[in-house]
C-alpha positions in Angstrom: -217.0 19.4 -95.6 -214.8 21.3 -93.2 -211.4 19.2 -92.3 -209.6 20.4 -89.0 -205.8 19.8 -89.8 -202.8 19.9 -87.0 -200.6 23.3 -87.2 -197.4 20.8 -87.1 -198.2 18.6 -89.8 -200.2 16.8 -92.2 -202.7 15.2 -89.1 -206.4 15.9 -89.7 -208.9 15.4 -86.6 -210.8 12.2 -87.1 -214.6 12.6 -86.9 -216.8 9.6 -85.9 -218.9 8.7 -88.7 -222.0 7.4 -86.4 -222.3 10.5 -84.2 -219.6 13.2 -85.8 -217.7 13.7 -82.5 -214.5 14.6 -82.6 -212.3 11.6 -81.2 -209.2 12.9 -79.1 -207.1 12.0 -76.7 -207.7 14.1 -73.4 -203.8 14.6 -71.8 -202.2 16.6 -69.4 -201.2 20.3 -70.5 -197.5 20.6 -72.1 -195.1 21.3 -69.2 -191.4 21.2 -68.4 -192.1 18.6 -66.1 -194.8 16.9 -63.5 -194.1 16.2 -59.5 -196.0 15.8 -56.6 -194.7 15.6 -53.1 -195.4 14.9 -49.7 -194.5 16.1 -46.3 -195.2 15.5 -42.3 -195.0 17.2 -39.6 -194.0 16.0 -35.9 -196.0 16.3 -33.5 -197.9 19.1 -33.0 -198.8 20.6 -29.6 -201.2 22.9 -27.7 -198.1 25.1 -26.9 -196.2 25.3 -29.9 -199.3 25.7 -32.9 -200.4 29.0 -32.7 -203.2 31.0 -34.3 -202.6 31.8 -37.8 -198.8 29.9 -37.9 -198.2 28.7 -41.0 -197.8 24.3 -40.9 -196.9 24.3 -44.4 -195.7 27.0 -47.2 -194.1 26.2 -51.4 -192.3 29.1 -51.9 -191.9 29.4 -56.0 -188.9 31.6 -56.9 -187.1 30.4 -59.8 -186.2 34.1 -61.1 -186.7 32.8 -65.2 -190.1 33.7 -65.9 -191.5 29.8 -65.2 -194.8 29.2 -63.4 -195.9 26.5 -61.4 -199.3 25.6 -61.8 -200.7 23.4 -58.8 -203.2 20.8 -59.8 -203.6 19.2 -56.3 -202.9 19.9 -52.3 -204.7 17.8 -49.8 -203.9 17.9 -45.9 -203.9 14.2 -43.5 -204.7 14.7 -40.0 -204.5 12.1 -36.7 -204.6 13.0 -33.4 -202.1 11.3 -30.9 -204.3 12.2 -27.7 -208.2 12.0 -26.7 -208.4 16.3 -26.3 -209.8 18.0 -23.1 -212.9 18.4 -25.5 -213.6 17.6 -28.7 -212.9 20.0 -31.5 -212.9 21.0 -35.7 -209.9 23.2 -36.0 -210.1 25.2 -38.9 -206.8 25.5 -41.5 -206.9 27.3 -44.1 -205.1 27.2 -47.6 -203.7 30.9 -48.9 -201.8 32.3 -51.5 -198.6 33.9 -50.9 -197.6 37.0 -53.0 -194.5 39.9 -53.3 -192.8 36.6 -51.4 -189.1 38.1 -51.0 -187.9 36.1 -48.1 -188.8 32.7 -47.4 -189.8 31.1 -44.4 -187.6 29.5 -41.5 -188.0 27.1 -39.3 -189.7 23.7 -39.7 -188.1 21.3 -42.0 -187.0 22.3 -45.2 -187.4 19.7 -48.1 -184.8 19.4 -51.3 -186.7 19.1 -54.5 -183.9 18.8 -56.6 -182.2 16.7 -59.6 -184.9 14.0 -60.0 -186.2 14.3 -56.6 -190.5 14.2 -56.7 -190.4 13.6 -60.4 -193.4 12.0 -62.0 -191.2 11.3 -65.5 -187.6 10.8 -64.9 -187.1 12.6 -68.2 -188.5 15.7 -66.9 -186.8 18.7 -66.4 -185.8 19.2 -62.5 -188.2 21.1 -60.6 -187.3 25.0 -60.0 -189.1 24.5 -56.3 -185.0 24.1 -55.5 -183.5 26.9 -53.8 -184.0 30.0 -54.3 -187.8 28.4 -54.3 -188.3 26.9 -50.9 -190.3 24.2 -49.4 -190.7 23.3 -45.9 -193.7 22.1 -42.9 -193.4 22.0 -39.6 -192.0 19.9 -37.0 -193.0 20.5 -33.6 -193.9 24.4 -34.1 -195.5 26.6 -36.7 -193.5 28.0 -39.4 -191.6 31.5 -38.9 -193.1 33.6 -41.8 -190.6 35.3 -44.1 -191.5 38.3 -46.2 -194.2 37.8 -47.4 -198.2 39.0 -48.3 -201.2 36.7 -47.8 -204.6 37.1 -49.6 -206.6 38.5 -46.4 -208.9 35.1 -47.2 -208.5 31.4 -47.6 -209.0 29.8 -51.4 -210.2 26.6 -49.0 -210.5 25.7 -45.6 -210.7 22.3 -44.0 -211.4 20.6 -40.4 -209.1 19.1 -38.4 -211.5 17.2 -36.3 -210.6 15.4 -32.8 -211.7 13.3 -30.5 -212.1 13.6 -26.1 -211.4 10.1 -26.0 -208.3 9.1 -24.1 -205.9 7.1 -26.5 -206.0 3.6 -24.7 -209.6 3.4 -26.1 -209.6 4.7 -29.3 -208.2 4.1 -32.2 -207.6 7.6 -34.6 -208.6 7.6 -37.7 -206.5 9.5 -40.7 -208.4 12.2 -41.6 -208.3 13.4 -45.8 -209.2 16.6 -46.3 -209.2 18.2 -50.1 -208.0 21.7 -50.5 -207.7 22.4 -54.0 -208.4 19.7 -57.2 -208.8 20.5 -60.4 -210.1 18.9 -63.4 -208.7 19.4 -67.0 -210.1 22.1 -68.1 -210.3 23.9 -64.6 -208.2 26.6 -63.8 -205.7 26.1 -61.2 -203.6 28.0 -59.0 -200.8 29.8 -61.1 -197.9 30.6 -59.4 -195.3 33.5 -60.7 -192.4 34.2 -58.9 -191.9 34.8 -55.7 -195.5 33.5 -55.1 -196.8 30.8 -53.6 -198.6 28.3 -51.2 -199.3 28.2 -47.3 -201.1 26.0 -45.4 -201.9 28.1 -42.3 -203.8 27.2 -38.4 -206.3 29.4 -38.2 -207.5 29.7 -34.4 -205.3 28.3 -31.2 -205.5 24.6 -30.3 -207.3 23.6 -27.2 -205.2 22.2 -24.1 -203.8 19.3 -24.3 -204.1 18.6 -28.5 -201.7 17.0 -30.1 -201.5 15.7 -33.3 -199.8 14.9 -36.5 -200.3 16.6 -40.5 -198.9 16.0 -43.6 -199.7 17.5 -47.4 -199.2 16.3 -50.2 -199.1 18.4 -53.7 -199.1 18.0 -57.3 -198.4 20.4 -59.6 -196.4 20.8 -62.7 -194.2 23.4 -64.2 -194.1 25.1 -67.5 -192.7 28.4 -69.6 -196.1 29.8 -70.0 -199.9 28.7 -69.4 
């Protein structure tokens, strides 16, 4: 009879005796800490969201060899206006290398001390500065130094409506980006990469409308 015993100490794996599967416990990977975070834009306009400006961007630049490994980014979307015509703007998630400048503009977020923290005994997240984190407020983003992949790892639908705002009511729209599964690999970031969450074609006249994005990822020495 083979027995499986723990590298640490005197543990052995416990088998079922019915059906000899292994019984374990199915947890998170082992990280310096876990956080997840959210952020909204203001409104967004016609004349200020441009085509390929960037609504959102994680810039991970801790300089100590970490890596953060994003589990989770989804994007919200309501419109505050009915359109001229209806629409499905495109935006598209990218990945962010040789990142030596980070972006300006927008609204920078602190992620700091214990700040976005899913344990409060967790180490503080390394997303601080030098790292940077920040979405728009009324514009797109002004891109720093910085290399995108030339495509998308995901791209969702803003949709919106014609109809004038005194009779509708706009419904938050959820839109997935990136989720993964244990087991499934996720985006690994290593320094000065990261995350941006870019508009992809110009906005028709008259759209207007609010985003936010929300993350979760976790930090660690290796993975």
């Amino acid at each position: 009879m083979a027995i499986i015993q723990s590298g640490v100490d005197s543990s052995l794996l416990t088998v079922d005796p019915t059906f000899k599967a292994a019984r374990v416990s199915v947890r998170a990977p082992e990280a310096v800490g876990y956080f997840q975070l959210g952020a909204v834009s203001g409104n967004l306009t016609n004349t200020t969201v441009v085509a390929n400006g960037s609504l959102f961007s994680m810039r991970w630049a801790p300089g100590n060899g970490k890596l953060a490994i994003i589990r989770r980014v989804t994007v919200n979307f309501v419109q505050t206006v009915g359109w001229t015509a209806a629409a499905a703007q495109p935006v598209g998630l990218y990945i962010a290398r040789s990142w030596s400048v980070s972006d300006s503009g927008g609204s920078a977020l602190t992620v700091a001390a214990n700040t976005n923290k899913m344990r409060t005994s967790n180490d503080p997240s390394l997303f601080a500065a030098p790292s940077d984190v920040r979405v728009a407020t009324t514009a797109t983003l002004t891109a720093g130094t910085r290399t995108l992949d030339t495509n998308p790892i995901a791209v969702g639908l803003l949709a919106a409506s014609q109809v004038a705002a005194a009779s509708a009511n706009y419904p938050q729209q959820t839109i997935v980006l990136h989720d993964v599964n244990t087991g499934d690999h996720p985006i690994v970031l290593d320094n000065n990469e990261g995350i941006v969450l870019n508009n992809m074609i110009v906005w028709p006249a008259a759209a207007n409308g609010l985003i936010s994005v929300n993350v979760e990822w976790f930090e660690s020495n290796s993975y």
